[in-house]
Each structure stands twice: as structure tokens, then as C-alpha cells.
C-alpha positions as CSV (number, residue, x, y, z in Angstrom):
1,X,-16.6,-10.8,-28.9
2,X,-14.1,-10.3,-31.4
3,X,-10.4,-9.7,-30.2
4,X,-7.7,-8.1,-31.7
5,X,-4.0,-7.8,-30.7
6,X,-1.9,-4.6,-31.5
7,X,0.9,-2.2,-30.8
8,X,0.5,0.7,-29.0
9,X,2.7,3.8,-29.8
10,X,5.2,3.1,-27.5
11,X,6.1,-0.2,-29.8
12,X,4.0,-2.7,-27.1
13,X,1.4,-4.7,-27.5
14,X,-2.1,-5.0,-26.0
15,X,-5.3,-6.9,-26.4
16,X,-8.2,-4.6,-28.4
17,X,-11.8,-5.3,-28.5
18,X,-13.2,-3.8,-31.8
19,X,-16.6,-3.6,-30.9
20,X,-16.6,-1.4,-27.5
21,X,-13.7,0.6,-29.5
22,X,-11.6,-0.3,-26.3
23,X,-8.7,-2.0,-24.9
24,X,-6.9,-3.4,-22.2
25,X,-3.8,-0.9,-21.9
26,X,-3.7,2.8,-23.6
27,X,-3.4,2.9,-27.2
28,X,-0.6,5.4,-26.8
29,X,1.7,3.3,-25.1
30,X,0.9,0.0,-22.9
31,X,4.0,0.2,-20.8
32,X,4.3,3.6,-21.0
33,X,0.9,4.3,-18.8
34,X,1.8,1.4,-16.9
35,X,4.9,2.9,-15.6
36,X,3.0,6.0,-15.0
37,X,-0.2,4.9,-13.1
38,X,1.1,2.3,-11.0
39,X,5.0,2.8,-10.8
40,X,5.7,6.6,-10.3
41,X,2.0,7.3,-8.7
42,X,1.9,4.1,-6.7
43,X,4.4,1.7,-6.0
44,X,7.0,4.2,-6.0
45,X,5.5,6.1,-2.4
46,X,6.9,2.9,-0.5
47,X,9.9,2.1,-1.2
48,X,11.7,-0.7,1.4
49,X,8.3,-1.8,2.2
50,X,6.5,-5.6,2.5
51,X,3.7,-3.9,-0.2
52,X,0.2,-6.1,-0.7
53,X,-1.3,-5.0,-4.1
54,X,-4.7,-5.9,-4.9
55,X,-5.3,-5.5,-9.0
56,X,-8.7,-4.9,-10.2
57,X,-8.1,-6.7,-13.8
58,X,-5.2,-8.6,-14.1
59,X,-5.5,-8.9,-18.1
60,X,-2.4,-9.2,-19.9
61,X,-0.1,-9.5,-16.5
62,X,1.7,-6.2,-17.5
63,X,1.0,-4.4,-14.7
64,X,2.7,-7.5,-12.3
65,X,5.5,-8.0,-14.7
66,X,6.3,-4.3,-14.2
67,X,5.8,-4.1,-10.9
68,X,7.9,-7.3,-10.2
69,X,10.7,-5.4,-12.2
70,X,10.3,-2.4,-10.2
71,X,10.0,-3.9,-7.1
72,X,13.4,-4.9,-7.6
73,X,14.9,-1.6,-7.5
74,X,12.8,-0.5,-5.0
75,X,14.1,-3.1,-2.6
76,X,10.4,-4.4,-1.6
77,X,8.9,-7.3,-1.0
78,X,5.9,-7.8,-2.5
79,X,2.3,-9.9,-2.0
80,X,0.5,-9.1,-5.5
81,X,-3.4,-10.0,-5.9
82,X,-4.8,-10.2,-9.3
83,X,-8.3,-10.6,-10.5
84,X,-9.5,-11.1,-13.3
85,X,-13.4,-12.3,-14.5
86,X,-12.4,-13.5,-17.8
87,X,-8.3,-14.6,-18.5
88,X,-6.5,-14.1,-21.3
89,X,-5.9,-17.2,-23.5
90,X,-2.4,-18.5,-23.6
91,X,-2.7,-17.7,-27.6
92,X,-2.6,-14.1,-26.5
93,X,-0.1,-15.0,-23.6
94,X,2.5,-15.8,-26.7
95,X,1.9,-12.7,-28.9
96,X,2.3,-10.0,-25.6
97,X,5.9,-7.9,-26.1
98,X,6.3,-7.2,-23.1
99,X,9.8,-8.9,-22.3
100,X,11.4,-8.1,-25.0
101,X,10.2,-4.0,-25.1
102,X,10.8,-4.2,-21.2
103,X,14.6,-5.7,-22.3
104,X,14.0,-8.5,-19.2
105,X,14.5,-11.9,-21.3
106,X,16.3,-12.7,-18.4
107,X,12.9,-13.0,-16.9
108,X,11.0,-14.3,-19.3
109,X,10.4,-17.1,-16.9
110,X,9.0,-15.2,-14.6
111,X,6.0,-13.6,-17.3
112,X,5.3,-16.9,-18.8
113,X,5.0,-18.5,-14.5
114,X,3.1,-15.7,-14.0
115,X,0.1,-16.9,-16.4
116,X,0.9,-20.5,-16.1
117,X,0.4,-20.9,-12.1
118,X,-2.9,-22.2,-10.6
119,X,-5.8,-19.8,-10.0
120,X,-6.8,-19.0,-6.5
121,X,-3.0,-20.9,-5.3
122,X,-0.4,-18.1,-4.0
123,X,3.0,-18.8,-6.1
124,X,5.9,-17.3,-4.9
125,X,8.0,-16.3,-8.1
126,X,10.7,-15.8,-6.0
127,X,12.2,-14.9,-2.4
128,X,10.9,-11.9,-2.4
129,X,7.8,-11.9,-4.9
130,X,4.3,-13.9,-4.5
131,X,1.4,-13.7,-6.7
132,X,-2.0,-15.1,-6.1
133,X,-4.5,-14.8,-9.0
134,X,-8.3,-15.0,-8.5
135,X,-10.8,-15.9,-11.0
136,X,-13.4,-13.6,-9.6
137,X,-16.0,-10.6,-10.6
138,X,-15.2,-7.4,-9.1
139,X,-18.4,-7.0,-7.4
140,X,-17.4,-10.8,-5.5
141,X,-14.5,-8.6,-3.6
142,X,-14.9,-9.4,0.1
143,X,-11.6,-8.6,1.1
144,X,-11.1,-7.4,4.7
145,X,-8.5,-4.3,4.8
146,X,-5.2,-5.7,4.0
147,X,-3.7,-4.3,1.1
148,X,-0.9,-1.0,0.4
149,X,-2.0,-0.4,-2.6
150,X,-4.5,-1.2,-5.4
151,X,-4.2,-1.0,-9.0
152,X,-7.7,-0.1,-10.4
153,X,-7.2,-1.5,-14.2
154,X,-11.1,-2.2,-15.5
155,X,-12.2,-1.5,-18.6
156,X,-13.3,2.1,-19.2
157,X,-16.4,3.9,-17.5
158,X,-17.2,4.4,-21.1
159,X,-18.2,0.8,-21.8
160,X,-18.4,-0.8,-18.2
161,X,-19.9,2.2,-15.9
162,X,-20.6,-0.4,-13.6
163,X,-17.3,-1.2,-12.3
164,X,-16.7,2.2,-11.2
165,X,-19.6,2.9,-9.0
166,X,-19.9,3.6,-5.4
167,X,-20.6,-0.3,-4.4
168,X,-17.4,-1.3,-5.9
169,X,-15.5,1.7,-4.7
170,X,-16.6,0.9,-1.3
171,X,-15.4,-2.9,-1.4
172,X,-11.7,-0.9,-2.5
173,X,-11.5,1.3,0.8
174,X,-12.6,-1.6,2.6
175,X,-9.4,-3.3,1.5
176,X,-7.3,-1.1,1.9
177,X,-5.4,-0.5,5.2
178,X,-5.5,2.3,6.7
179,X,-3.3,5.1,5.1
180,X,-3.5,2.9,1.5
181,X,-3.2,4.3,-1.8
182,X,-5.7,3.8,-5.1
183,X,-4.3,4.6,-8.6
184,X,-6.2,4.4,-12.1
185,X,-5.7,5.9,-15.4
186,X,-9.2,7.2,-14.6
187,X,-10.4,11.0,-14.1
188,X,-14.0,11.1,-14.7
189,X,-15.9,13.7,-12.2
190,X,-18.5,10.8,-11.7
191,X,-15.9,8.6,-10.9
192,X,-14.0,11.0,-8.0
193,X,-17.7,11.3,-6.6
194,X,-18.2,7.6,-5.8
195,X,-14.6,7.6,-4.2
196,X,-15.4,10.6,-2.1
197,X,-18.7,9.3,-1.0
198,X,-17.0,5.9,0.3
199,X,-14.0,7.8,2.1
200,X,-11.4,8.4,-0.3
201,X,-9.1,11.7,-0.2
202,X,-8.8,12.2,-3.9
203,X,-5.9,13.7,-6.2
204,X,-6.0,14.6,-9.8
205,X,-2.4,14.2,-11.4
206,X,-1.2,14.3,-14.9
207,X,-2.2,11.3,-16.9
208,X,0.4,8.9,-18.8
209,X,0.7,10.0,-22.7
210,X,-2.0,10.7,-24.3
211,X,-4.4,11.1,-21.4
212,X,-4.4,15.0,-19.6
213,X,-5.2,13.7,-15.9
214,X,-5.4,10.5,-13.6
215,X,-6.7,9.7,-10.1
216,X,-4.4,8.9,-6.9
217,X,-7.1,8.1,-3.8
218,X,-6.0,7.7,-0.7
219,X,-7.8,6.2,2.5
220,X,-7.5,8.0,5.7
């Protein structure tokens, strides 16, 4: 399938995939819905926490290259799980923006370790930051509960409907601990049924740019 980078309106970049008209981050700014989803309507709730993240498509690594800066100021210490079915090529790696739009080049380190460390091997990227990625399909996830938070980041409903359905949701809210939060860009009616039929409490909050609404699920 044919693979296209380009800039979103915010100025940074993102992977698109001309024939399912779809890709990776929002075309109306990559960092700009990352920051909303997973910063302000995740990470942000537990601040001065040990936070275990599970991400459902790890991609481009912008959503752990944020979340390592935020973490930062939110004086946590964090174990970050990303999978991913199919990684990016290093090729695409190179022509990401994210450092330079996120004004870290004094970590650019840290987003090029991030992609270059082994699959399935945590790597701590420093004292306070570890990330394990796993080469794995979504519907693989046998994880007992043990994560804060999740970051669901699949491709759209739109193109993949089945990574959104109740059997998947279900392996989610058994990750989670109990009392752990789910955020997506998501806010299909569908999509709140299958979390409400495996146990989720559900919110609808306002979406990032360019999107009216987004889901915050919360296990009980």
C-alpha cells in the first residue's frame, strides 16, 4: 500500500495512506491532537504518579515522544507499552518533524532511541522513563490488568471497524487497573456501545482541532 508523508496544519508531519484516504495522526494538526487526546484528557489526571501506559498503535512514536516530554513536567515516572502490527520504516523515522516542531533537539536522542531499541526488550530512556515495544496484533493483547492508562491510537473505525469492537474493547478493560482511564480521538455511537457493554464508564469531551468530540472511558 502506497505511503505518503505530509504536514498537517499545525506545520507536523504524519504518515498518509492514499488509498483508505486515512492517516496516522489528524490532518489538522499531528501534535496538536496529540496533546489533546492523550496529554490534557489522559496523562494530565495523574500527575506525581508511577503511570503504566499501554498504546494501541505505536506508529510514528509521537504519542511517546510527547508523553516523555510531558511526563517531565508532570513529575511522573513512567512504564510506556507500545504496539504496533506493522513499524514504521526508519526512512519514515528520518522525515518525522516532531523534534524540531516540539523545539526538544535536546532530545533528539531520545526519538531516534525510541525507534532504534529492540522489539519486545524494555529500554529505559532514562531514570525515570522505560519503553517496551511489542510487535503484536491488537487482537494478540493478553495483558492482565496492569496499566493507568491507555492510549487507543488505531486507524479509524472507517477503514478498520474491526479494531474497535467489543472483543478488543474487552482485552482494554482487562488491562487496565482498576480505576484506569481510556482516551481516543474516537466518538462514534458504535464505538461507546462496545465500551459500555465490556464495563467502561464513558465521557464524550470536545475533540482536538478539527474534530467536534472524543472519548475518555474509564474502568470502575
Amino acid at each position: 500500500m502506497k505511503r505518503e508523508i505530509i504536514q498537517t496544519l499545525d506545520g507536523s508531519t504524519t504518515i498518509h495512506l492514499p488509498e483508505w484516504n486515512e492517516s496516522y495522526h489528524s490532518k489538522h494538526g499531528a501534535i496538536q491532537e496529540a496533546k489533546h487526546v492523550f496529554i490534557k484528557n489522559g496523562l494530565s489526571l495523574l500527575p506525581n504518579h508511577s503511570v503504566s501506559i499501554l498504546e494501541i498503535g505505536f506508529g510514528t512514536g509521537l504519542n511517546a515522544f510527547i508523553t516523555f516530554l510531558e511526563a517531565q513536567k508532570f513529575n511522573q515516572t513512567i512504564n510506556y507499552v507500545g504496539v504496533e502490527a506493522y513499524p514504521v520504516a526508519p526512512n519514515e523515522v528520518l522525515e518525522m518533524n516532531y523534534v524540531a516542531e516540539l523545539e526538544a533537539e535536546n532530545q533528539k536522542s531520545i526519538f531516534e532511541k525510541m525507534h532504534t531499541c529492540l522489539w519486545e526488550k524494555p529500554t529505559p530512556l532514562n531514570e525515570t522513563f522505560t519503553i517496551t515495544k511489542r510487535k503484536q496484533f491488537f487482537d494478540e493483547i493478553e495483558d492482565i490488568p496492569q496499566f493507568d492508562l491507555i492510549y487507543f491510537d488505531a486507524f479509524g473505525y472507517r477503514v478498520q471497524p474491526e479494531l474497535w469492537s467489543t472483543a478488543i474493547f474487552k482485552k482494554m478493560y482487562t488491562a487496565l487497573k482498576p480505576n484506569g482511564i481510556l482516551v481516543t480521538y474516537a466518538a462514534r455511537g458504535v464505538i461507546k456501545r462496545s465500551m459500555i457493554e465490556v464495563g467502561f464508564t464513558v465521557e464524550k469531551l470536545p475533540g482536538a482541532p478539527g474534530k467536534r468530540e472524543m472519548f475518555r472511558a474509564r474502568k470502575l
